[in-house]
PDB file as gemmi writes it, atoms N, CA and C in Angstrom:
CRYST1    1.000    1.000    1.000  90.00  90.00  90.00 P 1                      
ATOM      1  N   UNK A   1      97.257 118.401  94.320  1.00  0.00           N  
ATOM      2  CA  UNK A   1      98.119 117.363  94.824  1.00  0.00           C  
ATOM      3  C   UNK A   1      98.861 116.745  93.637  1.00  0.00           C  
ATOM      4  N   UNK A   2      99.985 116.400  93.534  1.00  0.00           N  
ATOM      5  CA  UNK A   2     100.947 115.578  93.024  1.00  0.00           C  
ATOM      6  C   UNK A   2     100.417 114.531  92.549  1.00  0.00           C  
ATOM      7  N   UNK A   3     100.486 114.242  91.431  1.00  0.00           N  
ATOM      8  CA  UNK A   3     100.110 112.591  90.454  1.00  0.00           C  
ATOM      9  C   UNK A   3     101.128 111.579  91.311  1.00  0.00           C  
ATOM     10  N   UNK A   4     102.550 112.179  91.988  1.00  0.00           N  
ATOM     11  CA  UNK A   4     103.193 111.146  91.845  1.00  0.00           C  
ATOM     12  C   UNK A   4     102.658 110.767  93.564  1.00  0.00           C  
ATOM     13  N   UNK A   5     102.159 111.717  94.246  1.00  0.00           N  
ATOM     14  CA  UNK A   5     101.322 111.118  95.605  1.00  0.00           C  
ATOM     15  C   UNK A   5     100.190 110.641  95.534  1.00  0.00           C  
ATOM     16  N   UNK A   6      99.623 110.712  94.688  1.00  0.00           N  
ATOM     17  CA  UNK A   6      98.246 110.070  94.231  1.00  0.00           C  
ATOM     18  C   UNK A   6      99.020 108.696  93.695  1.00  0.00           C  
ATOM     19  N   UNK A   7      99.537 108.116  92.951  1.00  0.00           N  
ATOM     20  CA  UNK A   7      99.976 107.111  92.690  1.00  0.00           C  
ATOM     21  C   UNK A   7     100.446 106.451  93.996  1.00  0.00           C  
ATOM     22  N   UNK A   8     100.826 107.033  94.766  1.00  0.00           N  
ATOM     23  CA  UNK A   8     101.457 106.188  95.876  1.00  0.00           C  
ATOM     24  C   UNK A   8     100.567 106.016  97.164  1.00  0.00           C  
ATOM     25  N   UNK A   9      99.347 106.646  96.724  1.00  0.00           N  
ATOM     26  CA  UNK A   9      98.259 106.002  97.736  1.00  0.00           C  
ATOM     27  C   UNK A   9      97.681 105.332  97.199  1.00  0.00           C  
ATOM     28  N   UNK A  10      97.556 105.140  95.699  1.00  0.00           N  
ATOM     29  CA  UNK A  10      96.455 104.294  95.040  1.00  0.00           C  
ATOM     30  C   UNK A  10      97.177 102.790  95.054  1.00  0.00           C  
ATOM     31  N   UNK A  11      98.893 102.647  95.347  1.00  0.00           N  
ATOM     32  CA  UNK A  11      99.531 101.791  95.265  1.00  0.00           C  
ATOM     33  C   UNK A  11      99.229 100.902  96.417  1.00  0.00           C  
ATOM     34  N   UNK A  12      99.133 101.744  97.630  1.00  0.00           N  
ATOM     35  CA  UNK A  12      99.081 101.640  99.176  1.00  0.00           C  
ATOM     36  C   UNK A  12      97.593 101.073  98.980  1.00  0.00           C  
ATOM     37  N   UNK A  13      96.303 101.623  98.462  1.00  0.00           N  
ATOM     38  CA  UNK A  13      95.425 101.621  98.791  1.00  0.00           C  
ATOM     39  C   UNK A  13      94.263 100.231  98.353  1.00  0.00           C  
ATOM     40  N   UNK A  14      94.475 100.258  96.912  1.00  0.00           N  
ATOM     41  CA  UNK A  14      94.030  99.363  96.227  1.00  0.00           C  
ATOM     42  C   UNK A  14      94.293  97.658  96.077  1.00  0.00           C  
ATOM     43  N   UNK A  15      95.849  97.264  96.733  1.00  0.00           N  
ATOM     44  CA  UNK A  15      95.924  95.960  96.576  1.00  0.00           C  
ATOM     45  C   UNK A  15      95.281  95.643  98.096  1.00  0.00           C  
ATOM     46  N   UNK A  16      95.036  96.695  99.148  1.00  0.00           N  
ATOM     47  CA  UNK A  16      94.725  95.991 100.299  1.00  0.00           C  
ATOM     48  C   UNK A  16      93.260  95.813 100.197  1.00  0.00           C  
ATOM     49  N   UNK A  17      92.385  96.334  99.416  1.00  0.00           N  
ATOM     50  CA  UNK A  17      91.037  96.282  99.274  1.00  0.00           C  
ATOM     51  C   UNK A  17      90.738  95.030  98.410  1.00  0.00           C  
ATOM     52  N   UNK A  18      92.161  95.059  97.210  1.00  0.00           N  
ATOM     53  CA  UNK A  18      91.889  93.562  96.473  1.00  0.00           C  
ATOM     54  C   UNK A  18      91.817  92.568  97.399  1.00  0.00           C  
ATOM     55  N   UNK A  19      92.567  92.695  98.040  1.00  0.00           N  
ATOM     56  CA  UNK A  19      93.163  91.277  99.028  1.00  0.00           C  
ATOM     57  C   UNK A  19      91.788  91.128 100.299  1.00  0.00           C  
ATOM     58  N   UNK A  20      91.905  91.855 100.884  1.00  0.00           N  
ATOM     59  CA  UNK A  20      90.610  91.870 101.714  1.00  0.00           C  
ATOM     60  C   UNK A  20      89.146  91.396 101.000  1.00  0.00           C  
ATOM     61  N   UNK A  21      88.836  92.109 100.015  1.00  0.00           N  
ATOM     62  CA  UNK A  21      87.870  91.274  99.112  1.00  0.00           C  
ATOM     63  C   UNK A  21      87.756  90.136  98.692  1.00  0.00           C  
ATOM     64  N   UNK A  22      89.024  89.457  98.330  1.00  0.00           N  
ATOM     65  CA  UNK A  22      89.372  87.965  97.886  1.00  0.00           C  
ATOM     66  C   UNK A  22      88.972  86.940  98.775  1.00  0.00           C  
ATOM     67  N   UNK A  23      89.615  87.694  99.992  1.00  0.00           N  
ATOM     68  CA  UNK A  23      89.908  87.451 101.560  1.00  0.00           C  
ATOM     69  C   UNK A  23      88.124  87.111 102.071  1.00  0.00           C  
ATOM     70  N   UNK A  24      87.160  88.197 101.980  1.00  0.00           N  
ATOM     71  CA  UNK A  24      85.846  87.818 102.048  1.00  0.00           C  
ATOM     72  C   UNK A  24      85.158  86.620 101.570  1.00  0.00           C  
ATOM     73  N   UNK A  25      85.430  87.117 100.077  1.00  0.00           N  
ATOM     74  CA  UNK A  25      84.677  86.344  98.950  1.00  0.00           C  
ATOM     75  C   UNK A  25      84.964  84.783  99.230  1.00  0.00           C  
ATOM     76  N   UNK A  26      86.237  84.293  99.436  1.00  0.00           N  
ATOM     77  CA  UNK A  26      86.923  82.788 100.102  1.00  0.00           C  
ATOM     78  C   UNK A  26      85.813  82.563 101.467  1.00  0.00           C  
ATOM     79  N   UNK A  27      86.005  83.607 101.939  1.00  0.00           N  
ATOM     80  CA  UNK A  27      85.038  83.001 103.679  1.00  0.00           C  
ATOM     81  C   UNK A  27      83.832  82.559 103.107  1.00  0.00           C  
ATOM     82  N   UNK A  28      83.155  83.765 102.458  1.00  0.00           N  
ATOM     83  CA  UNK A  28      81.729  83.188 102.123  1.00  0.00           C  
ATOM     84  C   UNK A  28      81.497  81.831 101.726  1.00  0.00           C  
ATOM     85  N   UNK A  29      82.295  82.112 100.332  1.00  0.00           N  
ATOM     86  CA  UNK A  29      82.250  81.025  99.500  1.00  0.00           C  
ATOM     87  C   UNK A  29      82.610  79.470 100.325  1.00  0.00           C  
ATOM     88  N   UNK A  30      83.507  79.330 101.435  1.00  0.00           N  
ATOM     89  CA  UNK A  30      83.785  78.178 101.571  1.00  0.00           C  
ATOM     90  C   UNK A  30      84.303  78.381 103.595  1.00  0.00           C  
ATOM     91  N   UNK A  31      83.152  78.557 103.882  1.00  0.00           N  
ATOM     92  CA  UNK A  31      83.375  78.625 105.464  1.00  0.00           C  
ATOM     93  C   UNK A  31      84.267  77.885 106.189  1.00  0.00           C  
ATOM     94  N   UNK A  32      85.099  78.214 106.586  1.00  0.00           N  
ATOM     95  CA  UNK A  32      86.225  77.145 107.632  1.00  0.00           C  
ATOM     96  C   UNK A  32      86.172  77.671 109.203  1.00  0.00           C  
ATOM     97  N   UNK A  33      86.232  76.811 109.762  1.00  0.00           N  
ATOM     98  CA  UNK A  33      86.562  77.168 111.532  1.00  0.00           C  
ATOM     99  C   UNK A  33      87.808  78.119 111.611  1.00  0.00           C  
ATOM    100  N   UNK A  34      88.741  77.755 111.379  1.00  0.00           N  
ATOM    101  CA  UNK A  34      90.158  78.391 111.758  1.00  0.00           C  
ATOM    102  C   UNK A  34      89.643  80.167 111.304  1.00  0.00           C  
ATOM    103  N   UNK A  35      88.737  80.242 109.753  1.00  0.00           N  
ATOM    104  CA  UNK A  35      89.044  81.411 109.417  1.00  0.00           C  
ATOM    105  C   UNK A  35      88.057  82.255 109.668  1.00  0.00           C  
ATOM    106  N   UNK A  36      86.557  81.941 110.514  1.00  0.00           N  
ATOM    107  CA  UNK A  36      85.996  82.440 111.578  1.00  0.00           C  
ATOM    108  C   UNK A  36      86.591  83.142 112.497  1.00  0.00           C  
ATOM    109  N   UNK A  37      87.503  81.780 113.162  1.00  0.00           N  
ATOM    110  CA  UNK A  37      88.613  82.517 114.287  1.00  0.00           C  
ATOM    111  C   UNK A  37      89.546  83.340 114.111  1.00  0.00           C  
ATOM    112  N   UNK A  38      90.095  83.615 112.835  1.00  0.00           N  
ATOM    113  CA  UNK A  38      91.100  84.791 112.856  1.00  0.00           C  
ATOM    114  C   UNK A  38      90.413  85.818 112.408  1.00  0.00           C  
ATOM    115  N   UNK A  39      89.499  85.726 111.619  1.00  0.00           N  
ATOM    116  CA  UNK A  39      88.707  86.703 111.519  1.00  0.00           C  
ATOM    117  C   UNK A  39      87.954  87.783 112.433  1.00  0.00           C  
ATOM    118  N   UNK A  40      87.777  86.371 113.466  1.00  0.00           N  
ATOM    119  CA  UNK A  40      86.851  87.018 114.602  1.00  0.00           C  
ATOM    120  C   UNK A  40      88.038  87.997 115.584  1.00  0.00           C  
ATOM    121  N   UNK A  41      89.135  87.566 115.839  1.00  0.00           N  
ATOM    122  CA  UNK A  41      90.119  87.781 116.570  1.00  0.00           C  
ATOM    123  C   UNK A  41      90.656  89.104 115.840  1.00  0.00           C  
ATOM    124  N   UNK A  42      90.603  89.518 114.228  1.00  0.00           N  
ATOM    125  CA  UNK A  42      91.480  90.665 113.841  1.00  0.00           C  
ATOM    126  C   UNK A  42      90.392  91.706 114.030  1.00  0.00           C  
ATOM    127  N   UNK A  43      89.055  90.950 113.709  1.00  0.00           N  
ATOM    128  CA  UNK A  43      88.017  92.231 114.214  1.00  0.00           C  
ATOM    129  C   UNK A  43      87.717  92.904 115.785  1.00  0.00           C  
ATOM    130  N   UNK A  44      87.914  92.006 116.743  1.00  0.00           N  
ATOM    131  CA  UNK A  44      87.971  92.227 118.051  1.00  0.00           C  
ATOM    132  C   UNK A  44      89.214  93.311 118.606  1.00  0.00           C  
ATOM    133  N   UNK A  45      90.594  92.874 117.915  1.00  0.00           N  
ATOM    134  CA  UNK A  45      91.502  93.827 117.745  1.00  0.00           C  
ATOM    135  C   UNK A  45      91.146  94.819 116.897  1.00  0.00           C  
ATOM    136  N   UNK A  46      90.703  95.378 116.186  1.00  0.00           N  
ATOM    137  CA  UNK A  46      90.448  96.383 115.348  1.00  0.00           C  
ATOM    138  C   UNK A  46      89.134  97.439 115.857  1.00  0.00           C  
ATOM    139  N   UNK A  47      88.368  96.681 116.681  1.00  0.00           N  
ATOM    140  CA  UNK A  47      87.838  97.205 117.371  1.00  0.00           C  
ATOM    141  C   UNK A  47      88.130  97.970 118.510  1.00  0.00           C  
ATOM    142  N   UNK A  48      89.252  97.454 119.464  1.00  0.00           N  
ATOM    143  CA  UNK A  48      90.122  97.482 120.546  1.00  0.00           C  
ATOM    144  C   UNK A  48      90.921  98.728 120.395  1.00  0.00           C  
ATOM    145  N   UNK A  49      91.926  98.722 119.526  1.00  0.00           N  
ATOM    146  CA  UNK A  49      92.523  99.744 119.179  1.00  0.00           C  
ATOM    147  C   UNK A  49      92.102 100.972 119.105  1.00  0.00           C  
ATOM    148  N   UNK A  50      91.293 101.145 118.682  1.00  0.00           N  
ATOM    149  CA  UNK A  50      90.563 103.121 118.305  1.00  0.00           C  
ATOM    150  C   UNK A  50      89.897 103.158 120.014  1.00  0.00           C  
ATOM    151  N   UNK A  51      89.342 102.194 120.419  1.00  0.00           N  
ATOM    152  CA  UNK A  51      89.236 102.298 122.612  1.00  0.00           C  
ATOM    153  C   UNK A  51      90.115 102.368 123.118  1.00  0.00           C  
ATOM    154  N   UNK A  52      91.348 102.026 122.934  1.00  0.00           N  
ATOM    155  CA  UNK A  52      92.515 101.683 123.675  1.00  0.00           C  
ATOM    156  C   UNK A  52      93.322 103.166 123.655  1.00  0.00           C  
ATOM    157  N   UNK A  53      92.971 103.803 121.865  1.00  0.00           N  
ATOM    158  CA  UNK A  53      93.900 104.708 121.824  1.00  0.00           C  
ATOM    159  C   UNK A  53      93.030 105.953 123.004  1.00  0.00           C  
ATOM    160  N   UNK A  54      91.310 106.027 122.503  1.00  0.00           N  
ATOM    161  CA  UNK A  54      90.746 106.848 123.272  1.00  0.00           C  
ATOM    162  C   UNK A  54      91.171 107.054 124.778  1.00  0.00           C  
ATOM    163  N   UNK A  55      91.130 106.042 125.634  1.00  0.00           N  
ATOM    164  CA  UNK A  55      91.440 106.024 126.854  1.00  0.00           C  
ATOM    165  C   UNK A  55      92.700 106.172 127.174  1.00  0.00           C  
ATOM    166  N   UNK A  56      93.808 106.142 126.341  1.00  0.00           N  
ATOM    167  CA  UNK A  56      95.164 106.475 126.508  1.00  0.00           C  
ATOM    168  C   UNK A  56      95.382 107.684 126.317  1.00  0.00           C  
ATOM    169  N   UNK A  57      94.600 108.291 125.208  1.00  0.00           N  
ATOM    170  CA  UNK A  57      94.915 109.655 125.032  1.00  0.00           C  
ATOM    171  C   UNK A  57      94.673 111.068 125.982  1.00  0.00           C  
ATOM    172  N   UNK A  58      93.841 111.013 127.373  1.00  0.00           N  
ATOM    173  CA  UNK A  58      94.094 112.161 128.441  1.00  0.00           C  
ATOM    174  C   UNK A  58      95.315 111.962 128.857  1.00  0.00           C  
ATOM    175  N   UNK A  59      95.802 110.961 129.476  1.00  0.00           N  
ATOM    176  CA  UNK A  59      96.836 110.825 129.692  1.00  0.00           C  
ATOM    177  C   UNK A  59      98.040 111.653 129.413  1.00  0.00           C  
ATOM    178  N   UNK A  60      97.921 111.618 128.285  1.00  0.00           N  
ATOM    179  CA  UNK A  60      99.353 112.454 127.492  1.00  0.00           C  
ATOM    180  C   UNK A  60      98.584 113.443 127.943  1.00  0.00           C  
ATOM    181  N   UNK A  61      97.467 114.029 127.469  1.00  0.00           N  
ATOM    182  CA  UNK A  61      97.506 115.439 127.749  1.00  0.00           C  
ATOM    183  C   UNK A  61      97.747 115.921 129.040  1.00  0.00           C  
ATOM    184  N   UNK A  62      96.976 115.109 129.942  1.00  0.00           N  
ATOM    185  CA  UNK A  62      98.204 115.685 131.629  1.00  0.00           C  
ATOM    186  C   UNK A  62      99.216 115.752 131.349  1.00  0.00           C  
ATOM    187  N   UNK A  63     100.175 115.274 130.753  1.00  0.00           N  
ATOM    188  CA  UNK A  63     101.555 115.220 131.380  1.00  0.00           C  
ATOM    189  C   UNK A  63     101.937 116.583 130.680  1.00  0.00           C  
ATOM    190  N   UNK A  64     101.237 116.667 129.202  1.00  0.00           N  
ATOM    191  CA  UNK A  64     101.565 118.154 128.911  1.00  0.00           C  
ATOM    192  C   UNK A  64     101.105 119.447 129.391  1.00  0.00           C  
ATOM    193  N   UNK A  65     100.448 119.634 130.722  1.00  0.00           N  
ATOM    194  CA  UNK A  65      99.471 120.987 130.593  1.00  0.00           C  
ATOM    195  C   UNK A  65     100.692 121.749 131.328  1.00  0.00           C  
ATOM    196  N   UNK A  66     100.405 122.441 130.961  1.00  0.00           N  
ATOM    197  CA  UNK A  66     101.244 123.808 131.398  1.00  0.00           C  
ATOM    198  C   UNK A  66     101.989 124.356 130.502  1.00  0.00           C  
ATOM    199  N   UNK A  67     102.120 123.446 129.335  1.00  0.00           N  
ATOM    200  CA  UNK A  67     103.155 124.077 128.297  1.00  0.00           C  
ATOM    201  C   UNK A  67     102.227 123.883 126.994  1.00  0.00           C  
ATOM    202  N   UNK A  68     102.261 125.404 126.380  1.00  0.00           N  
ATOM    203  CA  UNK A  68     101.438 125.451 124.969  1.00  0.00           C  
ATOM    204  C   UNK A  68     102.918 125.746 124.138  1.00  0.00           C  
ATOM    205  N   UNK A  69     102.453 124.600 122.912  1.00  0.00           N  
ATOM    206  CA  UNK A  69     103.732 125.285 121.957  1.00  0.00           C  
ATOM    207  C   UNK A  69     103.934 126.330 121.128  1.00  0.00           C  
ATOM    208  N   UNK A  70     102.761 126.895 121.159  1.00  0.00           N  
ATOM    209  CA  UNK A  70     102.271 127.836 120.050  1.00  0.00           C  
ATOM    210  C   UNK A  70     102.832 129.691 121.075  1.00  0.00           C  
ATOM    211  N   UNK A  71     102.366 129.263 122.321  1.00  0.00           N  
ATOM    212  CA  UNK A  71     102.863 130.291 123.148  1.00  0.00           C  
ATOM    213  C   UNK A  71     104.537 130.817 123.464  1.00  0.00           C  
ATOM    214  N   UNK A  72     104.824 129.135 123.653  1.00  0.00           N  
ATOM    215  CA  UNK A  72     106.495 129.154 124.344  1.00  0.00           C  
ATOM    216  C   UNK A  72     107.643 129.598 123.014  1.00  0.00           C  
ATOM    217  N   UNK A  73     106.933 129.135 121.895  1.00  0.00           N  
ATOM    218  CA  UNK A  73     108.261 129.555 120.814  1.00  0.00           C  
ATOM    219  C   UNK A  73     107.864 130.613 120.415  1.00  0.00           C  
ATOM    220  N   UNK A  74     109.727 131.175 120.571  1.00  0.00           N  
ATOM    221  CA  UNK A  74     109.543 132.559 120.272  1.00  0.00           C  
ATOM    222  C   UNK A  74     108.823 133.476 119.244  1.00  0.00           C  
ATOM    223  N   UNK A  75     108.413 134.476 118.859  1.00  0.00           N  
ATOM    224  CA  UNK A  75     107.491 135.025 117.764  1.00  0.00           C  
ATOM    225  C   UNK A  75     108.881 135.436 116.516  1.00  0.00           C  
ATOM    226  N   UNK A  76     108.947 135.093 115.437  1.00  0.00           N  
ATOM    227  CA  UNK A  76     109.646 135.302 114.850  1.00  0.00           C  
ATOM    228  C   UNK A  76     109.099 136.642 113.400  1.00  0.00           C  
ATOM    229  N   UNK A  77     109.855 137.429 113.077  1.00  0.00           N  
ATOM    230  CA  UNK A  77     109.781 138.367 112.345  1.00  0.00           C  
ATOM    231  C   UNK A  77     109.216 138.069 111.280  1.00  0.00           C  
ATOM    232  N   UNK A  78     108.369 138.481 110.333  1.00  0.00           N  
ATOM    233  CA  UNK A  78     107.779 138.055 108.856  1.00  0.00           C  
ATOM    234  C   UNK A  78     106.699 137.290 108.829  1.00  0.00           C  
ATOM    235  N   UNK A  79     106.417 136.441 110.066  1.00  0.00           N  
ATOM    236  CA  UNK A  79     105.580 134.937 109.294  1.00  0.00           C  
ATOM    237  C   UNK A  79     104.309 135.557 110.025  1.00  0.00           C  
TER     238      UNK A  79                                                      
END                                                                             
């Protein structure tokens, strides 16, 4: 892999772990109501999401059956 894609996940990757850590270390250190509640609320959503996507995802696949893409495009010479 590419240094210069490795740099651009470590860019992506690392200030959100700083921040989230900071983000902890503040709760512990100095408990507030409000930040219980958003806390509690981004985890409930974060939870939600990966269920939400599960149960959404047959769906699509009905609407696709009958068509494979791997079948319908044509076979091309060489590959």
């Amino acid at each position: 892999m590419p240094i210069g894609l490795q740099l651009e996940g470590w860019l992506e990757v690392v200030p959100q772990v700083l921040l989230r850590s900071a983000l902890l270390c503040y709760w512990v250190n100095r408990p507030k109501r409000w930040l219980n509640v958003v806390l509690g609320i981004l985890f409930f959503v974060a939870m939600a999401l990966p269920l939400l996507g599960f149960l959404i995802r047959p769906h699509s696949r009905r609407q696709c059956r009958g068509t494979d893409p791997i079948k319908s495009s044509p076979s091309k010479p060489g590959l």
